[in-house]
Every structure is written in C-alpha cells, then in structure tokens.
N, C-alpha and C positions, 0 to 999 in steps of 0.2 A: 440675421435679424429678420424674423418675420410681420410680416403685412397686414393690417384686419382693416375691415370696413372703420371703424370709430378713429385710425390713426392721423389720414388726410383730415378729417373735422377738429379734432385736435389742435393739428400747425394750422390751420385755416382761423380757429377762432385764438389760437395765440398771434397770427397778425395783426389779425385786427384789431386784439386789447391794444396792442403795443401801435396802432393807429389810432386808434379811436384816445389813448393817456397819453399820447404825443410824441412816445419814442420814439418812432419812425412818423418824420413831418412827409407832408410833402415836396417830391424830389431827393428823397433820402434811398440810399442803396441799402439794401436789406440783407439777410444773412445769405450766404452761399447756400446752394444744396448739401455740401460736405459739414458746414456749420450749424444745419440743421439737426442732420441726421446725429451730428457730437454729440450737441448742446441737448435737444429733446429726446435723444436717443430713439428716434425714428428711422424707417426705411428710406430710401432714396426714392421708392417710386408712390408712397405715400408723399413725401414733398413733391416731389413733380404733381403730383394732382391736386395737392391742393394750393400748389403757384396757378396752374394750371386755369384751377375754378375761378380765382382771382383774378387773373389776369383778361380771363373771357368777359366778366361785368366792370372790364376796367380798372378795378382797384391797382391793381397792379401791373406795369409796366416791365417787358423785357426787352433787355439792350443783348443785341448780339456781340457778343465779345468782350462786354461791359459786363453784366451783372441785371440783377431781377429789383425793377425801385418803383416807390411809391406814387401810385399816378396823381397828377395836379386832379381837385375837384373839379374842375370847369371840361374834363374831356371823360367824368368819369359815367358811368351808364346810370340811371335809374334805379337800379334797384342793387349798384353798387354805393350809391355815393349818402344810404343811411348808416356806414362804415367810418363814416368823415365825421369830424368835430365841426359845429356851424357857429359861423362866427354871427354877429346880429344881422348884420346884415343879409345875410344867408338869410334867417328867419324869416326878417320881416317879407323879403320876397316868397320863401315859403307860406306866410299867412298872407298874401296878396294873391297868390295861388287860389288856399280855401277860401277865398272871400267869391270869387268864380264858382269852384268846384262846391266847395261843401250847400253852398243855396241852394243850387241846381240837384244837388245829391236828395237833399229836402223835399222839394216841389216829387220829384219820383217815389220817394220813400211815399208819401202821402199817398201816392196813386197805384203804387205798386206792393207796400206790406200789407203783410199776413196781419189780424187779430192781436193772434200770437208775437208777432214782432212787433208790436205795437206795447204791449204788458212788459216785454224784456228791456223796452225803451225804456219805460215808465219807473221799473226795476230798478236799471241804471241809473236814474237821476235824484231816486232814493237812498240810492248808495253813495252819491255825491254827498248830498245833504248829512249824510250818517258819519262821512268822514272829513267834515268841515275841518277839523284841529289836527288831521293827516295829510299833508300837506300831499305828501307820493302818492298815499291812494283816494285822495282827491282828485291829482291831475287825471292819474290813471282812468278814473270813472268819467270825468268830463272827456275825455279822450276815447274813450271805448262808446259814449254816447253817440260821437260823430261816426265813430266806426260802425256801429250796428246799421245808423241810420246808411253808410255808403253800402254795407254787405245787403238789406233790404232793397236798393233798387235792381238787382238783379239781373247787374250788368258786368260783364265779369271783369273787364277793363276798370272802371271805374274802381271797384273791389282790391284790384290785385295796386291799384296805383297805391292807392290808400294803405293798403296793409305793407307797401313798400316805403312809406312814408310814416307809421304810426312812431318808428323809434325817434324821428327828428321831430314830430309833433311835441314829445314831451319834455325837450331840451329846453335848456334856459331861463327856467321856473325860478331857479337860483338870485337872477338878478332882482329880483321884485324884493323890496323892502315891504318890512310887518305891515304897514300901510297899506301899499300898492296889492299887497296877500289880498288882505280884507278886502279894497276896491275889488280883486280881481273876483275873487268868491260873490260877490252882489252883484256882480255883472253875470257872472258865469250863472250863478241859480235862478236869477230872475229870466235871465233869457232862454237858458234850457227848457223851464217852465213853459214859458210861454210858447216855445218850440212843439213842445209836446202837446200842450192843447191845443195847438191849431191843429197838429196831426190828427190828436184824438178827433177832431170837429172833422177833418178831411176837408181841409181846408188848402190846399197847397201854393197858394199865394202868398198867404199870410203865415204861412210857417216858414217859406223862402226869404220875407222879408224880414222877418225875426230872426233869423239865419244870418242872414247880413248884414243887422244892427250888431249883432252879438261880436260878429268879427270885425267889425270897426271899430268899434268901442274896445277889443281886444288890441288892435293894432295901436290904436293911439297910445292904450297905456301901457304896451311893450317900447314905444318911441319915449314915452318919457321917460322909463326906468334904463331904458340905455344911456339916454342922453346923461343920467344921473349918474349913471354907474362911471362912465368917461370921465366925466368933471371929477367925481371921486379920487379915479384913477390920476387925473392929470394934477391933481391937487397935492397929492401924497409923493407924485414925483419931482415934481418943483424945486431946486434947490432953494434951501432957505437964508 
C-alpha cells in the first residue's frame, strides 16, 4: 500500500468529522492504527502522522499501552479546540472573549488600514445586507466583517488567533428563533454600519465603542435564546 502527501489529510479530516458529529465524544478511544489502515484503506505511516498532527494541537491524546483517545476540551491547544463542538456555554465565554479582542481589533484597524481595506470592509457589509433571507451566507459576511477588520491591524498574533477561531465564531446560529433571526439581523446591520462609519471618519474611539455595543447586545440575545432553547428542551422531557 503506498503513501502520498493528500493520505495523512485524509484520516486527519476523517477524525475530526467523526469529532466534530459526535462519534468519537470526548474520552472516547478511537480506532487502532491497524483499524485504520482496514477500514480507510491507508498506509500505516500515513496514520501515524496524521495521529501524530493531532495529538501535537492536543486533539488527540496517546495512552501508552492503551490506545490513541479523544482529548477533554479544557487541555485541548488553541488552534486544536475549533475541532470541538461548543456547547453555550463555550460560546458565550467565547463572545466574552470578542467583547475584549474584537474593540480593540477596531480602534487598530482605524489607525492602521489601508484605503483599500477600508472599500473591502464596506464591500463586506453590503454583502451582509444582500443576504438578509441567507441566513449562512449572512453569518458568513458578518463574520468575515470582524475578520478583515482583525487581518487589517497588522498584527500577526491577533490575525492567526482570529482565523483560529473563525469556525467556532459561526456556530450556534441554529438556536435563534425567526424572531430572535430578525432581532439579531437589526442589531448585526445597524451596528456594522455604524462601525464602518466611524472607520470611514477615522474615528477609533467611536468605532471601538460601537464594537462593544454590537457584542453586548449580541451576548444578551444569545443568553435569551439559550435560556429558551433549555426550557424548550426541559419541557418536552417532562414526563407527563
């Protein structure tokens, strides 16, 4: 059985579906190397590298004697653990996160973008507006908004965290009821907007601060839609 560069990427992104849709939870033992190479019909030392890569950003855990298992989120690295499913709680502390980072991102982007990165902004938040009744490629644009503005301050930390975080940014869109949709879309345009004019102005107080209205006013209406979603849940499970 021979080896190619594209074989490791492979079993690599077949973990992590079967991580990311729940097959393998965490603390769960994962296939053998010999179970690999059956089942996918891959090399042995394409498994090994890509346990390997995994195991380096922590996703994955190896027990000597034991076997190769899914590491707990709480020990798992940075720029392993957008491989994880986040439960709300995850979130909201992730957007307690951007309520920090993304202002701050703001206030730089103002003092540090290009003209040009300034139009790509503007760009982006017309494509928000364009895909008001697309709900994915609405997040999608309100999300590549924050991201232009963190790749614009020209920091390359700042950049790589962000871009190591853009896949958990777009999670949990699902819980928001047609309502809460709406709310979130009138919060999300009207604050982007005004984000962007204060850049436009070079303004970076006032685009920081609008930065951090945006994500409050996001947070609170992610805590109601959870709290809704529970009661939901706890409702439906009630014996009757």
């Amino acid at each position: 059985m021979s080896y190619n560069n594209n074989a490791s990427k492979e079993i690599s992104d077949f973990i992590i579906h079967n991580i990311q849709s729940g097959i393998w939870k965490p603390g769960d033992k994962i296939w053998s190397e010999s179970e690999f190479c059956q089942n996918l019909d891959k090399s042995r030392i394409a498994v090994r590298d890509a346990i390997a890569s995994l195991s380096a950003i922590s996703v994955l855990k190896k027990v000597k004697g034991s076997g190769t298992y899914v590491e707990n989120p709480d020990n798992v690295s940075l720029e392993g653990i957008r491989y994880f499913i986040m439960d709300d709680e995850d979130t909201l502390e992730l957007m307690e996160f951007r309520y920090i980072m993304d202002s701050y991102c703001t206030e730089l982007f103002v003092k540090r973008a290009t003209d040009e990165e300034i139009k790509q902004l503007e760009e982006c938040y017309y494509n928000m507006l364009s895909n008001r009744n697309d709900l994915e490629a609405y997040n999608y644009y309100a999300n590549e908004f924050h991201l232009l503005i963190a790749r614009g301050c020209k920091n390359q930390f700042i950049s790589r965290v962000m871009e190591y975080l853009r896949d958990n940014l777009l999670t949990h869109q699902n819980i928001l009821s047609q309502d809460m949709r709406i709310e979130k879309y009138q919060i999300g345009t009207t604050y982007h907007y005004r984000i962007l004019m204060a850049i436009k102005d070079r303004d970076p107080d006032m685009a920081g601060a609008y930065c951090r209205h945006h994500i409050r006013k996001s947070i609170d209406l992610f805590r109601k839609a959870s709290a809704e979603s529970k009661k939901s849940v706890e409702s439906h499970t009630q014996p009757e």
